[in-house]
N, C-alpha and C positions, 0 to 999 in steps of 0.2 A: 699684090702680095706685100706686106711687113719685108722690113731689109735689117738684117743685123750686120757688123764687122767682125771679122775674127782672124788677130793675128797669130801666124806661128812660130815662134824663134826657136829653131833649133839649134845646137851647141856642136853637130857631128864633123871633125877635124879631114875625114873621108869623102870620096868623091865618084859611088856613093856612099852613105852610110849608114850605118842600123838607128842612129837616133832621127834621122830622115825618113827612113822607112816606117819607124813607128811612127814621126811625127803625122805623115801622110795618113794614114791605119785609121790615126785619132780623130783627124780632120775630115775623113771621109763619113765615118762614123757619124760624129755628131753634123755635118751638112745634110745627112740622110733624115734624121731626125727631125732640123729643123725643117728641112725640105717637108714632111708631113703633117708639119703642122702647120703649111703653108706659109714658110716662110724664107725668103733668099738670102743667099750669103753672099758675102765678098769675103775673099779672102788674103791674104797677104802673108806673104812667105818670106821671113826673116833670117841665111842662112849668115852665123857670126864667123863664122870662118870668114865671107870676104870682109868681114870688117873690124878685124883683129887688131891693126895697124889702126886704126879709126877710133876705137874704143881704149887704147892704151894713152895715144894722145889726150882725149877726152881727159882720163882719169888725172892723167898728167898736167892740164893748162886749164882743166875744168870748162872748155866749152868743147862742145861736138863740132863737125865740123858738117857741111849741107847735107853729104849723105849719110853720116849718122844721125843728126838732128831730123831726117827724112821719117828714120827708122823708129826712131823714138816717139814722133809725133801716131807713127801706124799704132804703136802699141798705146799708148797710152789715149787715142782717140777708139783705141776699140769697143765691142759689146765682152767680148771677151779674149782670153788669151790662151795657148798650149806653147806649152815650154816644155822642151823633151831636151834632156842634157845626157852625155855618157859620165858613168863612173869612174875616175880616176883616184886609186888611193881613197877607197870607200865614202867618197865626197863626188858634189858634183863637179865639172870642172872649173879649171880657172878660167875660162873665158868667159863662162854661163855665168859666174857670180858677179864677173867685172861689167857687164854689160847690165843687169839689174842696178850693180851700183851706180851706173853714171845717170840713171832715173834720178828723178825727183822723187823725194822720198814718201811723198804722199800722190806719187804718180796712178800708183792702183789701191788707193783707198778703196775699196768696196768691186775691186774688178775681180769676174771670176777668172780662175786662171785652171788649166788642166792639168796637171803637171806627170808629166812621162821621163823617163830615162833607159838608157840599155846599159850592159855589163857584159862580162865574160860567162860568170856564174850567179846562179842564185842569191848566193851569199850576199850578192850588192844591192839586194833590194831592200836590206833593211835602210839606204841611206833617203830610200821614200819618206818615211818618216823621222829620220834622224835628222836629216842635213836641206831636202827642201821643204818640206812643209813648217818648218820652224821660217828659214829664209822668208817664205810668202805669208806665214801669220803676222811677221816682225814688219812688211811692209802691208798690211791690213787686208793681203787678199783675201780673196773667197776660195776656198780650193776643196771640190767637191768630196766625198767621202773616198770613194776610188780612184786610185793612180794605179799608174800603170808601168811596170818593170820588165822588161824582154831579156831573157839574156841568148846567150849566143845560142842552144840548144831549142828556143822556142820557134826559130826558123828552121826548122827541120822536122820532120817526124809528124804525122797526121796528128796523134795524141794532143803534141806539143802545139801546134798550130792553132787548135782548135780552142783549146784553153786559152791562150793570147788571144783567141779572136772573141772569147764571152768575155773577157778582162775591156777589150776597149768596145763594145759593145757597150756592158754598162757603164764603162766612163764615160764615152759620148751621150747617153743617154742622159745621165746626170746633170754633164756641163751644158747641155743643148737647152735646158732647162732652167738651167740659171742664166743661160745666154739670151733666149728666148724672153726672161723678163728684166732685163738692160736697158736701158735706153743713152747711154753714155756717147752713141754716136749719131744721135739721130741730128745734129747740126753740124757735125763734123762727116767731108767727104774723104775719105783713102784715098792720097795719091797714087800709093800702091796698089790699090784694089784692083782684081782681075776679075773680068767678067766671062760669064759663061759658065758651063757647070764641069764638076772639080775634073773628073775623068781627063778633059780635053786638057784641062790646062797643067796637069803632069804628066802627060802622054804614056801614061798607062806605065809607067815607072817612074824608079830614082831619080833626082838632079843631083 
């Protein structure tokens, strides 16, 4: 089988959280995908909460420090990326942006990136296109047609469930497709990479 990488950095400040939850949603999705068109994933799960302290340094003395540099090397050696941030103050957060900033600015030229967030109310999904798809054009990603917005209400209620679950349906579908023709890691190994398939390796829930 073909092997792609695909990191996830999620921004959820929770333990567990809803941008975790979707992040997972997303990831599962699109490994589904690529799984049928025979192809394996690794995947690597970036949660910025433990590297808040890590990332503030950085920004501060301008180099990372092993285990941030760890981090950065996952994502930027990847085939592709999901970046699921919550909304604060109709923006993403402050951590999600600080952690993009300490990239090298031409880190994801040409990476596709999935891009997710959750919120309290609907009303925060216009920051989908206000606040990050501008962020990922400005660094030359690729970010597929559809993103994906949960807000609190879309975890409840069969309606509501089911419509979140066509939303990252076709966004995995999308990004698995632009993931699918990457080749950005094929000389680069994950140290983060987990192996096995995704089910086992979040035990069937949140971290």
């Amino acid at each position: 089988m073909r092997s792609r990488a695909i990191a996830v950095v999620t921004a959820g400040l929770g333990a567990p959280s809803s941008s975790r939850m979707l992040a997972d949603r997303l990831t599962e999705s699109t490994v589904e995908r690529l799984r049928a068109d025979a192809i394996d994933t690794r995947i690597t799960v970036i949660e910025l909460r433990d590297l808040a302290h890590d990332i503030t340094n950085a920004m501060l003395t301008g180099f990372p420090n092993s285990e941030l540099a760890t981090a950065i090397d996952a994502v930027t050696g990847a085939d592709g990326v999901i970046a699921v941030t919550p909304i604060f103050t109709a923006s993403y957060s402050g951590l999600f942006k600080s952690f993009f900033d300490v990239l090298d600015r031409d880190a994801l030229d040409g990476m596709p990136v999935l891009v997710g967030a959750t919120g309290g109310t609907e009303r925060h999904s216009l920051a989908l296109d206000h606040g990050l798809r501008p962020l990922f054009g400005y660094l030359r990603a690729v970010v597929p047609p559809t993103t994906v917005f949960a807000a609190s209400s879309d975890w409840g209620g069969a309606s509501a469930t089911a419509a979140l679950g066509a939303r990252i349906h076709r966004a995995g579908a999308e990004f698995a497709d632009l993931v699918a023709r990457s080749e950005r890691s094929l000389s680069v190994r994950d140290p983060f990479a987990l192996d096995g398939d995704f089910a086992s390796r979040i035990g069937g829930g949140v971290a």
